[in-house]
C-alpha positions in Angstrom: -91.2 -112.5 -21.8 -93.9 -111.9 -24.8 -96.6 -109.7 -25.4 -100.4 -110.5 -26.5 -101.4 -107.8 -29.0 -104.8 -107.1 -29.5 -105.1 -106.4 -33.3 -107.6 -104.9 -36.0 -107.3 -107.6 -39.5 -106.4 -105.0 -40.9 -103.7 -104.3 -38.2 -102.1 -108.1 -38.3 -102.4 -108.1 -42.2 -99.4 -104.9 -41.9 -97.8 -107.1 -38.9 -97.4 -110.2 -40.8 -95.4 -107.9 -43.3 -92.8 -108.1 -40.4 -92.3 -111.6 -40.4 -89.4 -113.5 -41.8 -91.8 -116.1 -43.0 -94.0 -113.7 -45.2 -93.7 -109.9 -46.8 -92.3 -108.1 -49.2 -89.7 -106.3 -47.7 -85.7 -106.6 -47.2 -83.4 -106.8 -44.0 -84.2 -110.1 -43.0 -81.1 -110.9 -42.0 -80.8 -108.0 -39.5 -81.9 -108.1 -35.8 -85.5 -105.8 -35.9 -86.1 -107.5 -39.2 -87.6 -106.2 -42.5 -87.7 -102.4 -43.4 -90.5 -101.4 -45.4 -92.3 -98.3 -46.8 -95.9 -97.0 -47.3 -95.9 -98.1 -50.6 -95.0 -102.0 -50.2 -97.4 -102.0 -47.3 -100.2 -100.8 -49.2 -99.2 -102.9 -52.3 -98.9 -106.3 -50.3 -102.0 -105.6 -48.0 -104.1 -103.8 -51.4 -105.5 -101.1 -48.7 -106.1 -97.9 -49.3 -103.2 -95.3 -48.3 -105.8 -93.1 -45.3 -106.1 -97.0 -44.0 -103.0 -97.6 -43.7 -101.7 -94.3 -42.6 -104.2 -94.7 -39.8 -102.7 -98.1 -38.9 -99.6 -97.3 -39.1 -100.2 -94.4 -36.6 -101.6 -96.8 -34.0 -98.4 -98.8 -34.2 -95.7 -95.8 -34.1 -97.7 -94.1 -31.6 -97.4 -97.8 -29.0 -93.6 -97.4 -30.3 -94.7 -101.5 -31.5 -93.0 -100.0 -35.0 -90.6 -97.3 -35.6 -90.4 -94.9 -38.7 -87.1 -93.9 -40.1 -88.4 -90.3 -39.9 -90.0 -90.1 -36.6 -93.5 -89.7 -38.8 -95.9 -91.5 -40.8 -95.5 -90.7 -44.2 -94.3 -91.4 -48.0 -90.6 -91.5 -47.6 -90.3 -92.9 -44.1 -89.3 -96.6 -43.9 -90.7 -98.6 -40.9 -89.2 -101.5 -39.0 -90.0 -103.7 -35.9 -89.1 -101.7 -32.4 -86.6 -104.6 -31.5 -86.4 -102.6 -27.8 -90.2 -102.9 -27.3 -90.8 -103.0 -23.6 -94.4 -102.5 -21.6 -95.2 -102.5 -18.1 -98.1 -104.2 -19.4 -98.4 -108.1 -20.9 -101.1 -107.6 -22.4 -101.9 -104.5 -25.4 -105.1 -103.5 -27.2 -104.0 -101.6 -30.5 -107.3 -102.2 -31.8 -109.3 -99.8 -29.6 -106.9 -97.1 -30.3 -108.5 -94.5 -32.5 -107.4 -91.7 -34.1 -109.1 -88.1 -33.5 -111.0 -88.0 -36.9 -112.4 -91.7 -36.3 -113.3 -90.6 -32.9 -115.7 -87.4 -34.5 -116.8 -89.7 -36.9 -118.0 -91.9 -34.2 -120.0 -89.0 -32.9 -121.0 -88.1 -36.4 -122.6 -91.6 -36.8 -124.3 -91.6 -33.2 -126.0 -87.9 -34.0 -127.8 -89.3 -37.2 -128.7 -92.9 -35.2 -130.3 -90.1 -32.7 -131.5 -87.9 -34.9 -133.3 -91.5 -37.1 -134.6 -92.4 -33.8 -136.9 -88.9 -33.3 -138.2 -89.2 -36.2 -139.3 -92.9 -35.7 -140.6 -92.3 -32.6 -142.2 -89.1 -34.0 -144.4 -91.3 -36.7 -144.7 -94.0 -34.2 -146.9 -91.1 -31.9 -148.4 -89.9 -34.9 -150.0 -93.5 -36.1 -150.7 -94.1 -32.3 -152.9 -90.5 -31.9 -154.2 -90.8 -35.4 -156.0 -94.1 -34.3 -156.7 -92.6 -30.9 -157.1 -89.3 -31.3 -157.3 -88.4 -27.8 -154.8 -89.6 -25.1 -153.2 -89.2 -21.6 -149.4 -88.3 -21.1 -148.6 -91.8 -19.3 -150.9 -93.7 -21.7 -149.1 -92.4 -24.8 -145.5 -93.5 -23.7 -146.4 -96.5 -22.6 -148.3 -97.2 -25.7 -145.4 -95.3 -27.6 -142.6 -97.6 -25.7 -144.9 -100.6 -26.4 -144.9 -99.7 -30.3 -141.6 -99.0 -31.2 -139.6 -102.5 -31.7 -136.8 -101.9 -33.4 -134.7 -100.1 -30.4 -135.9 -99.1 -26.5 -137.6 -95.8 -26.8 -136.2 -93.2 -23.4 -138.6 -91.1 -22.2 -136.9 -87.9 -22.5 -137.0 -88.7 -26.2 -140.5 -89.5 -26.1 -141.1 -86.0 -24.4 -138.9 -84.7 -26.6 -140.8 -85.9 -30.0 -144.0 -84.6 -28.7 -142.8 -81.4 -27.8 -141.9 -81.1 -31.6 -145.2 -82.8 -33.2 -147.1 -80.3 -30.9 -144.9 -77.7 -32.4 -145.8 -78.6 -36.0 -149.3 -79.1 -34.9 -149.7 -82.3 -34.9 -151.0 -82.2 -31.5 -152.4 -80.5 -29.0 -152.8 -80.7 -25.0 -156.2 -80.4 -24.2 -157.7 -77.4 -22.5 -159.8 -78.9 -19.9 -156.8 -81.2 -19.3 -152.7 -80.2 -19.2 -151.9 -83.9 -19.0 -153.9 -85.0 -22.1 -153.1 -84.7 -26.0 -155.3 -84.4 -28.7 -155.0 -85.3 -32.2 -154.9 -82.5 -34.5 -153.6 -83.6 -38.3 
């Protein structure tokens, strides 16, 4: 029975190091195959060494390669698993991440957030500055309507007016809670 691996390029670039056909490495001849280090994977794939540490990771961690000293790291050699077994047919090694990728992930989603207030923030501005003088309900709308680029939610709407009326931008009108006026 075989496996279907779901790789990364970067990840079948390393795994084709492991085949008889292709790779720089010795041990042919022996049952799991060639033995390689760090250095001949990062010389035949020309990645950087945190790339390839991180792929190399993924594939000790799914026990798909094994490391002559149980780690990932300069003086450990690393050779086909030839007692691979899975309950499972079928194995993603691409969506496995590793910690740090995972924070920047959430790195990268704070700024996308943080991008988004602000162009929904100028978006109310250019909309009140034409108006000057608008209801709650009429300025998302008009706010949703106006924005293009990505779907405006409401709690971020709220949230962007909250801080333009902060910086006094706007105001709510006194005769009316539920109405904003331009101030700028």
């Amino acid at each position: 029975t075989g496996y279907v691996f779901t790789v990364s390029t970067y990840q079948l670039a390393i795994l084709l190091l492991f085949n008889a056909d292709s790779g720089p490495g010795t041990g042919y001849g022996t049952e799991q195959g060639p033995a390689l280090t760090l250095a001949q994977i990062m010389a035949a794939t020309e990645m950087d060494q945190e790339q390839v540490d991180a792929e190399m990771d993924v594939f000790c961690k799914a026990r798909v390669l094994e490391s002559s000293t149980g780690k990932v790291d300069a003086a450990a050699r690393f050779a086909l698993n030839g007692g691979f077994k899975s309950k499972k047919l079928r194995i993603n090694l691409a969506g496995l991440r590793r910690p740090d990728q995972k924070r920047e992930a959430g790195e990268i989603k704070r700024a996308v957030d943080t991008d988004r207030l602000v162009n929904i923030q100028a978006a109310i501005v250019r909309i009140m500055k034409a108006r000057k003088r608008l209801t709650h309900r009429e300025l998302v709308e008009t706010t949703i309507a106006h924005i293009k680029l990505f779907q405006p939610q409401i709690s971020h709407i709220k949230q962007a007016i909250d801080k333009l009326i902060d910086a006094e931008y706007l105001a709510r009108d006194e005769s009316s809670r539920d109405t904003y006026n331009y101030l700028a």
